[in-house]
C-alpha positions in Angstrom: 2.9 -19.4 -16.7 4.1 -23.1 -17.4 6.9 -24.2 -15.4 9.8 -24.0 -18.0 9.2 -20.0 -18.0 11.3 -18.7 -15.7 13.9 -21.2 -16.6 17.7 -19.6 -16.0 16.2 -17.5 -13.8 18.7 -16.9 -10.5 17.4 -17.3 -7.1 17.2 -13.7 -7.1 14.5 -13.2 -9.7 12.1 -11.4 -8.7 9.1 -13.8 -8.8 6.3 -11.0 -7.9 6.2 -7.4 -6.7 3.5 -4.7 -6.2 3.0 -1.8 -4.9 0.0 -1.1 -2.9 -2.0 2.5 -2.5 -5.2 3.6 -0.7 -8.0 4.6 -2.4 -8.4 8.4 -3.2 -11.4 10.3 -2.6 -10.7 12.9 -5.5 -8.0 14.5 -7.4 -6.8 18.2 -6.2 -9.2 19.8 -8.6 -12.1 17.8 -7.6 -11.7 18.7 -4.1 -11.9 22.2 -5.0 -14.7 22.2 -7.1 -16.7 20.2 -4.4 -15.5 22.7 -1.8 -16.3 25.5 -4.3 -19.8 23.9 -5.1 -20.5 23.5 -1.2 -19.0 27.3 -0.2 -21.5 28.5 -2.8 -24.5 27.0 -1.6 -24.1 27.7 2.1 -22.4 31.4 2.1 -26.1 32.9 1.0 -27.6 30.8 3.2 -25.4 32.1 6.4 -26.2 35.7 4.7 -29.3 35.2 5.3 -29.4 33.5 8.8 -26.5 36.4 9.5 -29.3 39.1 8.7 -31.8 37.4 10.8 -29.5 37.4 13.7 -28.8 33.7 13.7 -25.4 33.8 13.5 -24.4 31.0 15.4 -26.4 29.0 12.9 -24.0 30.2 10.2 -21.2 29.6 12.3 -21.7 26.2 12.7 -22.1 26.4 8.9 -18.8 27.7 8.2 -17.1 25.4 10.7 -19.2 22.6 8.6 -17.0 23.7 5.4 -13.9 23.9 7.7 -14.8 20.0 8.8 -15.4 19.1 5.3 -12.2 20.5 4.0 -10.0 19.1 6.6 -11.3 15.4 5.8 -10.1 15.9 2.2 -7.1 17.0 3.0 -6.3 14.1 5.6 -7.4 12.0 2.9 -5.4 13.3 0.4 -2.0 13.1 2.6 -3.1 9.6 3.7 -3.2 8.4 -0.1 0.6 9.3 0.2 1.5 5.9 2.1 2.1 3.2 0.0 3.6 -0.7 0.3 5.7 -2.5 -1.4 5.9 -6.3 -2.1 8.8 -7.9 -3.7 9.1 -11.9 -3.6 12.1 -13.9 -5.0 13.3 -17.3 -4.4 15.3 -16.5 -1.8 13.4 -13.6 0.2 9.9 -11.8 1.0 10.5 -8.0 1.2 7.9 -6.4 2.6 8.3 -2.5 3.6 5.5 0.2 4.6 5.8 3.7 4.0 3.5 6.0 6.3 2.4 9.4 4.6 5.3 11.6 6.4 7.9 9.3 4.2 8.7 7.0 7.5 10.0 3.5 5.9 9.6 0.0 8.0 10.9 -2.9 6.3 10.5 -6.4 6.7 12.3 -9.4 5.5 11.3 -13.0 5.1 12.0 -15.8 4.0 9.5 -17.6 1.7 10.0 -21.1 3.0 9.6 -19.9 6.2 6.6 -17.0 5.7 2.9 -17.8 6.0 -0.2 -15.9 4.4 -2.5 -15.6 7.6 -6.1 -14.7 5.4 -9.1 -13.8 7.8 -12.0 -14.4 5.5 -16.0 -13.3 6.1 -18.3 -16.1 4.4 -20.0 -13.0 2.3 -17.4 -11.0 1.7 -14.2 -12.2 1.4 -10.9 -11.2 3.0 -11.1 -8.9 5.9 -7.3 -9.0 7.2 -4.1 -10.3 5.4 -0.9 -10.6 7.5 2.6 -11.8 6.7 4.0 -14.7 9.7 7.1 -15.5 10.5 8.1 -17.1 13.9 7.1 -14.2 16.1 6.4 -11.9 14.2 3.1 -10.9 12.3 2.9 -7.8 10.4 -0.9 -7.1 8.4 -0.5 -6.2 5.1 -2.5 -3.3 3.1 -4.5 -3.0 5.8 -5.8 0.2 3.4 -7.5 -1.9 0.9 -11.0 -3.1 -0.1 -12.1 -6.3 0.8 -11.7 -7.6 -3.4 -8.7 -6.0 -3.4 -7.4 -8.1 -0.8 -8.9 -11.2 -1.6 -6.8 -10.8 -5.2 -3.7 -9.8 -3.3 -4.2 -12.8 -1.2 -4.7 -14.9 -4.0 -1.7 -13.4 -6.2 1.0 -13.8 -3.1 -0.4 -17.3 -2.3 0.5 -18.6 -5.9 3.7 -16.3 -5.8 4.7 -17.9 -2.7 3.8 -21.7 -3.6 6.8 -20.9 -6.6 9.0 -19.7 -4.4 9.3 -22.7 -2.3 9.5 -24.6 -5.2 12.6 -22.9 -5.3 14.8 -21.2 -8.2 14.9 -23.5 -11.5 18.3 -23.2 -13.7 18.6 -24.1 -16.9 20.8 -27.1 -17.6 20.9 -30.5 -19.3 17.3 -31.8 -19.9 16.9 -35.5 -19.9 14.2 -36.0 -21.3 
């Protein structure tokens, strides 16, 4: 983007905005055909230990399944949180939703705002938090460590236009 782009652009353009999910496991249909799959292989197995009179063995098996399909379906309600990112010249909005709908927003303001980045040597960035006087509020604390090294690296450009402040277009003397 050369500098002349976002000419006659207000101070209330937005300059960047995302929105940020977790990762999901597997669609609705794959958990099922993984539950399906597993359900298949160990309910002639607990026959059999059932015959044999081992049944707490194929207890514990069932309560396996049970484990296995409450993890998907925490995961699957988690992946309903999302975060939202919206940066113009005049203000960072930042709000979290948690997977019951619960909305926190923030508000900053970009001159004011720094991008704390906790990086690993190997690995990139671990943690990525939004700082403003007192307050310090991590952001998509969710994602893979490459996922937030680009959102670090995306908001960290975003934010040095911002300060730069809003251009208008006007006379050019050139």
């Amino acid at each position: 983007m050369s500098p002349d782009d976002d000419c006659g652009a207000g101070a209330d353009a937005v300059l960047y905005a995302t929105r940020l999910r977790p990762q999901r496991s597997l669609a609705r249909r794959g958990r099922r055909r993984v539950l399906t799959l597993f359900a298949a292989i160990q309910a002639p197995l607990g026959l059999a230990l059932i015959l044999r009179g081992a049944w707490p063995a194929a207890f514990f098996l069932a309560l396996t399944w049970a484990g296995l399909a409450l993890a998907f379906a925490r995961n699957a309600r988690a992946a309903l949180a999302y975060e939202d990112l919206e940066l113009s010249a005049i203000e960072l909005y930042y709000a979290r939703v948690n997977p019951a709908g619960r909305r926190r927003d923030w508000r900053f303001n970009p001159l004011w705002v720094r991008l704390a980045i906790e990086k690993h040597e190997e690995f990139g960035v671990e943690r990525l938090a939004l700082l403003s006087r007192r307050t310090r509020v991590e952001v998509g604390a969710f994602l893979g460590r490459g996922e937030k090294t680009r959102l670090a690296e995306d908001l960290s450009a975003a934010l040095a236009r911002a300060r730069r402040g809003p251009r208008f277009g006007g006379p050019r003397h050139d």
